[in-house]
N, C-alpha and C positions, 0 to 999 in steps of 0.2 A: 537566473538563480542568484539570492545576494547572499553572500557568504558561505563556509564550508559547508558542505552536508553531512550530515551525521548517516551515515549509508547503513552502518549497526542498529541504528532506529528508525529508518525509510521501513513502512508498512510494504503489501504488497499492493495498496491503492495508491499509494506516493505520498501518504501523510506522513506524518514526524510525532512518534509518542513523546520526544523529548518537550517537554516544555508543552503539553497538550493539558488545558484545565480543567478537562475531563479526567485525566489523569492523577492531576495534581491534587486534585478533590476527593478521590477516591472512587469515582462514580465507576471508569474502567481502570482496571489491571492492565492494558495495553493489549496489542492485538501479539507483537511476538513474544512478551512475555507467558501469555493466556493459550498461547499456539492457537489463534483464531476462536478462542471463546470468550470475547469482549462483550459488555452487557448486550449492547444492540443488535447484537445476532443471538442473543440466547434462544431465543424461541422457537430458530430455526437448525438449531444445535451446530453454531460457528458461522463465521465468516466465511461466505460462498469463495466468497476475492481469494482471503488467505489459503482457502482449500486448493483453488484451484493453480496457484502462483504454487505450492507444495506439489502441487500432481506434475506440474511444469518443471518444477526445480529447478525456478527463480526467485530472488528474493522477493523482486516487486515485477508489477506486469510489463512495463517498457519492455524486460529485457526477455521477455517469452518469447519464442519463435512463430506464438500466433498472434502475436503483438500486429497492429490491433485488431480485436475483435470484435461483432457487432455483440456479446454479448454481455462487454465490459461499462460501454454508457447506461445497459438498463440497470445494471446492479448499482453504480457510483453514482445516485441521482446526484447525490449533492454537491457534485464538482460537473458544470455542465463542459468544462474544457478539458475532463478527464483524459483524452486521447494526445493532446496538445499539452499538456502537462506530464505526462508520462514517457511522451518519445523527446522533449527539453530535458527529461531526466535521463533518459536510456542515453542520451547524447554525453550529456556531463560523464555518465559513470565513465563511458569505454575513453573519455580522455583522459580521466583520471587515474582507469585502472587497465587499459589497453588491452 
């Protein structure tokens, strides 16, 4: 991880609305801003991820107690190291926040 994390703007997929040009653009309102009705799940009414990291109540999935799951890689196509990225995260927070 290179520099601080903004853990107030860590999605529950382990992205960063801060400084996203999706964002910036207007295209999404952000995922916790929107509580999980970002455009690209409109269709499906929300964010599966965000729903389920809410039913969990965790912020992002690293720190869920079914961390990992097999059914987190089919939803996050677009990060193939999603599971390797998310427990590098689950690692930082609990040093930072014990």
């Amino acid at each position: 991880m290179s520099g601080p994390i903004r853990w107030d703007a860590l999605t529950p997929c382990g992205e960063c609305c801060a400084g996203c040009a999706k964002k910036q653009d207007g295209f999404c309102r952000g995922c916790i801003e929107s509580d999980g009705h970002c455009k690209e799940w409109e269709q499906s009414g929300g964010c599966p991820i965000f729903r389920c990291a809410k039913a969990h109540n965790v912020s992002f999935c690293g720190l869920c107690p079914d961390f990992p799951c097999d059914w987190l890689p089919k939803k996050v196509t677009w990060n193939p190291n999603i599971v390797a990225h998310l427990a590098a995260l689950a690692g930082e927070y609990e040093k930072q926040n014990g």
